[in-house]
C-alpha positions as CSV (number, residue, x, y, z in Angstrom):
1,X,-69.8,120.6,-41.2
2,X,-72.5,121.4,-38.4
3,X,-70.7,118.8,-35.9
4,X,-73.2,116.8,-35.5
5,X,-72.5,112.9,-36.0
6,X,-73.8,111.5,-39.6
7,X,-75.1,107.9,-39.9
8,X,-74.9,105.7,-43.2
9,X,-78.3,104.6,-44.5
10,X,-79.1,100.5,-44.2
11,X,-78.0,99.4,-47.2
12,X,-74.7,101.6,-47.3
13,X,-73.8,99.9,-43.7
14,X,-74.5,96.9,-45.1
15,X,-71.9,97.2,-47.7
16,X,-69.3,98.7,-45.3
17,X,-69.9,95.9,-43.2
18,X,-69.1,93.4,-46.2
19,X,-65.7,94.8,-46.7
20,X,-64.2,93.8,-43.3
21,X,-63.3,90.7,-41.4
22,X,-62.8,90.8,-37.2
23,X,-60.5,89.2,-35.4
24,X,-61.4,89.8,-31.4
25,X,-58.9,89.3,-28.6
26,X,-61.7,87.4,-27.0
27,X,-62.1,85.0,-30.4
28,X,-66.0,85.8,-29.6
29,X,-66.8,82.4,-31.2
30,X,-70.3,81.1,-30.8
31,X,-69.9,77.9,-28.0
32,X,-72.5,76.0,-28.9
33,X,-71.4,75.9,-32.8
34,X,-68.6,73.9,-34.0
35,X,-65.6,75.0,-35.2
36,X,-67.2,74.5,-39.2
37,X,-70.7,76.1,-38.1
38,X,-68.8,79.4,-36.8
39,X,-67.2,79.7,-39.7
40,X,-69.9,79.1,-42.2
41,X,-72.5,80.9,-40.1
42,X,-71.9,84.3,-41.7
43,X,-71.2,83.5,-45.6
44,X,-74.7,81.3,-45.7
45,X,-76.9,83.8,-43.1
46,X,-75.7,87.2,-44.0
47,X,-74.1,86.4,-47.4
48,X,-76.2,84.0,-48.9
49,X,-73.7,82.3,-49.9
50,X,-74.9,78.3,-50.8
51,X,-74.3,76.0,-47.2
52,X,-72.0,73.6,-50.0
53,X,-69.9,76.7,-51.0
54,X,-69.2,78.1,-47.5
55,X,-68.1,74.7,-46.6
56,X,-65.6,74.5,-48.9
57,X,-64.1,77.6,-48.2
58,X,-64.1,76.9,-44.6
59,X,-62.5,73.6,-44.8
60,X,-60.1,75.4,-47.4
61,X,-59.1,78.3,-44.0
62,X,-59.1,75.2,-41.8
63,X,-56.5,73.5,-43.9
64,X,-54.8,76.3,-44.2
65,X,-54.9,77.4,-40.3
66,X,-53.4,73.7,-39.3
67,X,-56.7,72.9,-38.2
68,X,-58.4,70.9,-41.0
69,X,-59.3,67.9,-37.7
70,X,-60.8,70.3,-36.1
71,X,-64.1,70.9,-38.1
72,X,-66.7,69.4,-35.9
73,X,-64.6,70.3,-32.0
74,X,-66.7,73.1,-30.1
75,X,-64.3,76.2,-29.3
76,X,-64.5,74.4,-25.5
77,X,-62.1,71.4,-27.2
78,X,-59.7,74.5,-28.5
79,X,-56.9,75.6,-26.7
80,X,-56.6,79.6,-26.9
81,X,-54.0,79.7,-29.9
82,X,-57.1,77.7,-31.9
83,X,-59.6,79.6,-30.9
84,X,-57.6,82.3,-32.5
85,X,-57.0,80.7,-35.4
86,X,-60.9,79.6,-36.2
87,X,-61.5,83.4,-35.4
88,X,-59.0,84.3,-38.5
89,X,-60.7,82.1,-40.5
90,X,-64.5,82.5,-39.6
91,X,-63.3,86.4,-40.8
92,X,-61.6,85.6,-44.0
93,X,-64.6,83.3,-45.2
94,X,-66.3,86.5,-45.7
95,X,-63.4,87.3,-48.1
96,X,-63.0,90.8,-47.0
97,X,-60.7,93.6,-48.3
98,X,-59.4,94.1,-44.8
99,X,-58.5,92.3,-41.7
100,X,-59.3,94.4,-38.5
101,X,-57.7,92.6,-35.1
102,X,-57.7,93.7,-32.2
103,X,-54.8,92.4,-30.0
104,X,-54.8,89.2,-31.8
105,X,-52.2,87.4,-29.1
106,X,-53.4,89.3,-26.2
107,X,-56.0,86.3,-24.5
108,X,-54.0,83.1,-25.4
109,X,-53.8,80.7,-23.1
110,X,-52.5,77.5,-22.0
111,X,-54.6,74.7,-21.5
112,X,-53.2,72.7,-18.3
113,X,-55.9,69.7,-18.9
114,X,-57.7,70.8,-15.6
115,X,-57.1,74.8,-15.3
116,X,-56.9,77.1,-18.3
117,X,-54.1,79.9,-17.3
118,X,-54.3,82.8,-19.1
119,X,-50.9,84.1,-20.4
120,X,-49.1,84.7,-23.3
121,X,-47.7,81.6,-23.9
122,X,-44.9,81.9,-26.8
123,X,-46.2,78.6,-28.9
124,X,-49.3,79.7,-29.2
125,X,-48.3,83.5,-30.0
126,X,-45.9,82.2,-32.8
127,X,-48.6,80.3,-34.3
128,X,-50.2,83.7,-34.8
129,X,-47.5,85.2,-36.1
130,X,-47.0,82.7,-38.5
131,X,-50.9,82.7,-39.5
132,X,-50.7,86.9,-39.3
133,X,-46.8,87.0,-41.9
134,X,-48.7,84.6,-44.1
135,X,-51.7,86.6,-44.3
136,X,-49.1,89.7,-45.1
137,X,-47.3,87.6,-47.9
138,X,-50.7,87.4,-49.1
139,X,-50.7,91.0,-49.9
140,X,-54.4,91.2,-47.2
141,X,-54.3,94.6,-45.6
142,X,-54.9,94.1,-42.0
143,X,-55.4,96.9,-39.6
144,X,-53.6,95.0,-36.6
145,X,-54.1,97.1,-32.9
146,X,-51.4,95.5,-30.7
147,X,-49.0,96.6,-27.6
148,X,-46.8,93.8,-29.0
149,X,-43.7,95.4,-30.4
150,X,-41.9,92.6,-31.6
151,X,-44.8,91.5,-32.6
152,X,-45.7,94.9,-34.4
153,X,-42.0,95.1,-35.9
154,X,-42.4,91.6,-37.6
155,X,-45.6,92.3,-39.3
156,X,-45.8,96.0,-39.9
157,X,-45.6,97.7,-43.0
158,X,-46.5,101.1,-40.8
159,X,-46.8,101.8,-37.4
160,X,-49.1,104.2,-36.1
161,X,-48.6,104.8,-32.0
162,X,-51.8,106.6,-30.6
163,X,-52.8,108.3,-27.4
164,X,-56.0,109.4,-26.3
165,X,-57.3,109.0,-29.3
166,X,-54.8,111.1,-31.3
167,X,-52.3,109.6,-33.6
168,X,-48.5,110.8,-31.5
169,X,-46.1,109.4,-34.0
170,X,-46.6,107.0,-37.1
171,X,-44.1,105.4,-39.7
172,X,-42.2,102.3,-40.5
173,X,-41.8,99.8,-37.4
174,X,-38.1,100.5,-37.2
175,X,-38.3,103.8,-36.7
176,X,-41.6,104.1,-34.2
177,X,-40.6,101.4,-32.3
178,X,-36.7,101.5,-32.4
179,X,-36.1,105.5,-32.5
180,X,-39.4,107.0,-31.7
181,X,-39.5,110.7,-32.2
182,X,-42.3,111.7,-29.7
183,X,-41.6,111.5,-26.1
184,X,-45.1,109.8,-25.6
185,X,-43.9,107.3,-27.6
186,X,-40.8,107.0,-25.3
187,X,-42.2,107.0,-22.3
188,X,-44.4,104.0,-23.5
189,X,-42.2,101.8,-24.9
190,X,-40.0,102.2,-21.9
191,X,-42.3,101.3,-20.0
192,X,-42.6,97.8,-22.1
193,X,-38.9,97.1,-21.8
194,X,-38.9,97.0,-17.9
């Protein structure tokens, strides 16, 4: 009411925090941690959730991310579609009520063996897809910021298209993306399609 910015108490943050997993475009997994540490890390040191329990549940998201021989690699071993994919799961062994990802496809690469390329490489994309749809069948609400429409279109429930920090058009996929309203919304995805 007066304009100035209000800030949640400790213990309110806290429980904010507890409600929401991250997925980064940069994974932003811890390289001197395996792929099982990363994932238990949070659960047993912020959680308190028992070192036997976290496990479990990680090995459980490892199995189900294709990735069950990967517990004790270091995200170095990973190619970038991994990477993703322990990121997923390091945030769902929090077991939060929503999935926040920020342009979840946007750094995959492709590992040559001797040079890492960064591109989006279409394998490793569609193994984020998949991992992202079956997440969706699940019913988890994910909050998914992306400039990949077909991306967007195959996951979305709702679109929302925002510009300078203002939401410009929102609505299902089909219509945002296919027959967008808003001429800023135009202009954009035109720019996509050349």
């Amino acid at each position: 009411p007066d304009g100035k910015t209000a800030y949640a108490d400790a213990q309110t943050l806290k429980e904010i925090r507890s409600t929401f997993g991250l997925v980064f475009q940069s994974f932003n997994l811890f390289p001197h941690y395996s792929v099982l540490r990363n994932i238990i890390d949070a659960p047993v040191c912020v959680q308190k959730r028992s070192p036997e329990e976290a496990t479990k549940t990680a090995m459980a998201l490892l199995q189900k991310m294709g990735l069950a021989d990967r517990a004790e690699a270091y995200p170095y071993q990973l190619s970038g579609g991994e990477q993703q994919r322990v990121s997923i799961a390091r945030a769902l062994a929090k077991r939060p009520k929503l999935l926040l990802c920020d342009e979840p496809t946007g750094a995959l690469d492709y590992n040559t063996g001797k040079t890492i390329l960064k591109l989006l490489h279409p394998e490793l994309t569609g193994d984020i897809l998949r991992v992202i749809q079956s997440l969706a069948k699940e019913k988890m609400t994910m909050l998914i910021v992306t400039h990949e429409m077909a991306f967007a279109r195959s996951v979305a429930d709702r679109v929302i298209f925002m510009a300078g920090g203002v939401i410009v058009e929102q609505g299902k996929p089909e219509d945002v993306i296919d027959n967008p309203q808003n001429e800023r919304t135009r202009s954009f995805l035109a720019k996509l399609t050349r």
